[in-house]
N, C-alpha and C positions, 0 to 999 in steps of 0.2 A: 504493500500500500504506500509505502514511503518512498520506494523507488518509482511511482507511477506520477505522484503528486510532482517530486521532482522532476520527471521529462513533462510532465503538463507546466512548472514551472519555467523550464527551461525553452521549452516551444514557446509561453508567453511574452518570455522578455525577450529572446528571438524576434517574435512578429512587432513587438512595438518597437525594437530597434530599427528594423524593416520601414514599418511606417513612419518611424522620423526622418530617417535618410531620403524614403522618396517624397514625404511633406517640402524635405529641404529642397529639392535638386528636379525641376521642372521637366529634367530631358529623360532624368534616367525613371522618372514617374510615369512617364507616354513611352515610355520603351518598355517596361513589365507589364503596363495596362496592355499596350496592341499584341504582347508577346499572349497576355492572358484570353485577351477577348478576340482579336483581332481589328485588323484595320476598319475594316466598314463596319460594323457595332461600334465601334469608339466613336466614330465622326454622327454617328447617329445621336448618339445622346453629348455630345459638345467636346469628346476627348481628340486634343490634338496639339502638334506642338505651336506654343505661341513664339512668332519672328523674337529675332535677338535686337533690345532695343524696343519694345515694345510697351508702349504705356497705353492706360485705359483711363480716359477724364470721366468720373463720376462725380455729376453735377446737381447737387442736394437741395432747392429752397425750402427753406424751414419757416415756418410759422406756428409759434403756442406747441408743440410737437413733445413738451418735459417729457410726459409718459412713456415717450417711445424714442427718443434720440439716442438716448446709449445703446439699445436695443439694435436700431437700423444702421449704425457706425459697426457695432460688431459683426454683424450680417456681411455687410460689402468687404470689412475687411479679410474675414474667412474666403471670400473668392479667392481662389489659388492664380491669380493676374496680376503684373505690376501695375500700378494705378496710383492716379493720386485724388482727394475726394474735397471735391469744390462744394464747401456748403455757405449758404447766401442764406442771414437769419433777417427777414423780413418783419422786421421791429418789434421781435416777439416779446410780452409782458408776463409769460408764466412762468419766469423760472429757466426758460430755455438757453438765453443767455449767458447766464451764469456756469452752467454745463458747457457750452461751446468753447468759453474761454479754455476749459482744462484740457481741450484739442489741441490749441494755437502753439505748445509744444515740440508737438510730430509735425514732422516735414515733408509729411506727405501729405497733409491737411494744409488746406488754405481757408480761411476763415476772413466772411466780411461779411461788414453790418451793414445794413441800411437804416436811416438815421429816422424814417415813419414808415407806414405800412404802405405796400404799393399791388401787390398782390404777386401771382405765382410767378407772370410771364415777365413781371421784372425782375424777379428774381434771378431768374435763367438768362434773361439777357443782360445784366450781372456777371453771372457764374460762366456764360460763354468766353466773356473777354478774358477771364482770369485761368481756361484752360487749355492746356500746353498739350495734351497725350495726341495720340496717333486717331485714336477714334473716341467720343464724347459720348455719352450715356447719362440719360434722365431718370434720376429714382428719386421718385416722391419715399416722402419721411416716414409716411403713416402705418408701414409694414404691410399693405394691400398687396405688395406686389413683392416677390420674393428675390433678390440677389443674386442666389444659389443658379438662374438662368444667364446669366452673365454670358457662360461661356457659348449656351447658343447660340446668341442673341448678336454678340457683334463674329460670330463664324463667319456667316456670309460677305462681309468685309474683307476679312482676312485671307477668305478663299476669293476673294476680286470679283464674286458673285454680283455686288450689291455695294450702293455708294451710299444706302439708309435702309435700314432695319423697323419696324415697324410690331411692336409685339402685341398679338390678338389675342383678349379674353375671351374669340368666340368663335373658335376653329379649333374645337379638341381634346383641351385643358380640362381641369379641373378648377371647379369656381364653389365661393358659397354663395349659397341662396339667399337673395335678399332683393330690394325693391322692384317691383314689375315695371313701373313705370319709367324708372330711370335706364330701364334694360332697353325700354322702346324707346325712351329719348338717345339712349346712345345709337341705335340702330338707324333713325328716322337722319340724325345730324349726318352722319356715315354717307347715306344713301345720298342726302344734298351735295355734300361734300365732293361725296363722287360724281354728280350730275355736271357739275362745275369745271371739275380738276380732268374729267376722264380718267380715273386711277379706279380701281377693282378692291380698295381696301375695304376690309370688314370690321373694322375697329379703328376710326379716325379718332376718339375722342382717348384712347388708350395713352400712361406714362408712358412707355417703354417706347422712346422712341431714340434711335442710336443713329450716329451718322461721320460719316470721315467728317475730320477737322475742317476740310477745304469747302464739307457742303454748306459750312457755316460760315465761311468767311466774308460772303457775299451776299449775306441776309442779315437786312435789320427788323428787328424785331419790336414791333407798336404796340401789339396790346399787353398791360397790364397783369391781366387775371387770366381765368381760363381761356378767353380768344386766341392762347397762345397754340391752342393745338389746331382750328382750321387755320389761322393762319400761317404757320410753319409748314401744314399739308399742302396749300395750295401755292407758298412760295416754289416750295420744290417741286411739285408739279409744273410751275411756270418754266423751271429752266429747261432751254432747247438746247442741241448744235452743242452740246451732247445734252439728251436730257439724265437725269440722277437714278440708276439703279434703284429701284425699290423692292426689297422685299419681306414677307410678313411672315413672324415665325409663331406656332401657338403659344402660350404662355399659361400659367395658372395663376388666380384673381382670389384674393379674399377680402372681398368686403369690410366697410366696419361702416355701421349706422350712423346717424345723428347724434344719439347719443355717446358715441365711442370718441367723436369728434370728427366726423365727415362736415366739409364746408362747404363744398359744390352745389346749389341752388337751384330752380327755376329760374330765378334770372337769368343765372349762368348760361343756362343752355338757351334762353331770347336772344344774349349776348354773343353765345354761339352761331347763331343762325343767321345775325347782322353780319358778324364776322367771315364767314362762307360766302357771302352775297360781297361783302367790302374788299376783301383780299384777293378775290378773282378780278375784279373789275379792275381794281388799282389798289397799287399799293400804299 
């Protein structure tokens, strides 16, 4: 019994030595994974090697967020990507602030205030100027939308597929159950959106939306609040001679209600729909 306990001991600290060496070491981790699974299973679910030299901007606006910021900070950092995490606290009053500062530390955080409240889409048009990586990534705060997709999500980039990624709560995934009508109003803006743009997306009003650096460089950004997502959609849409690679990967969605602290509106979505009509016609 005692020599058995010992090879179960010795196999365990075996495997977690295992597991730290390849947590460390990105290349020799996608060479025991493709060894274990193979190549086509790997690139299915997001495993492959990331280029040398490679950064990820993950661009954070925060608003009132206490409950969950340490939370969605731990999350993005567990992605196994080099990255640095642009977060833009838009004049938060609960506490949130005071948290952000014990980031301004790490030097892979870039931290900035905005001095009153302006809402998401200045945030992000903020947190655009301030980031540097190879391809840029939008994660709202609220835990709705899970990190751990990362490596999906900007693949198509890195395979030269796609110049913007577009991640759908409604091709697949997994979602929680929650308001009917805001399921229709995302669908109903979608469908405008597309009338507009001529694009096929199924989720225009989705965070997840990722894009080479360069498809940013040429787009300014007007609206304030949530306008930020038709207008961003039908910017990109506008460019011709070449127009911008798009494409939508599934994703999974967790909700959180009103009371959890969802902010998004009926207004929002009036203001959506002004927006759709405004960004197509001019900018």
């Amino acid at each position: 019994m005692a020599a058995g306990n010992s090879n179960a001991d010795f196999l365990s600290a075996d495997m977690q030595l295992l597991s730290e060496q390849l947590a460390k070491d990105q290349t020799r981790r996608y060479a025991f994974l493709q060894k274990l699974l193979g190549e086509g299973p790997c690139r299915q679910v997001g495993i492959y090697p990331i280029p040398e030299g490679f950064k990820l901007s993950v661009v954070i606006p925060i608003y009132n967020e206490v409950q969950w910021v340490r939370e969605i900070f731990r999350r993005v950092e567990e992605v196994p990507i080099p990255k640095e995490i642009v977060v833009v606290d838009d004049f938060s009053t609960d506490g949130t602030r005071e948290i952000l500062k014990e980031y301004e530390q790490f030097p892979h955080y870039k931290i900035v205030y905005h001095d009153h409240n302006q809402g998401k889409g200045a945030g992000l048009r903020t947190g655009f100027k301030h980031a540097t990586g190879n391809i840029v990534l939008v994660q709202d705060a609220d835990l709705e939308y899970d990190p751990a997709e990362y490596p999906r999500l900007i693949q198509p980039i890195l395979d030269n597929r796609a110049d913007v990624v577009f991640g759908s709560r409604f091709i697949g995934e997994t979602h929680r159950v929650l308001y009917f009508w805001h399921s229709v109003g995302n669908r109903v803006l979608t469908l405008l959106s597309n009338f507009f743009t001529n694009l096929n997306l199924t989720d225009m009003e989705t965070c997840y939306k990722v894009f080479r650096r360069e498809v940013l460089e040429g787009v300014e950004i007007k609206s304030n609040r949530f306008g930020f997502e038709p207008e961003i959609t039908a910017k990109i849409a506008k460019k011709k001679n070449p127009s911008w690679r798009i494409y939508e990967i599934p994703i999974s969605y967790s909700g959180r209600t009103y009371e959890e602290g969802k902010k998004i509106g009926m207004k929002d979505g009036f203001n959506a729909l002004y927006c759709i009509v405004r960004f197509w016609l001019k900018d």
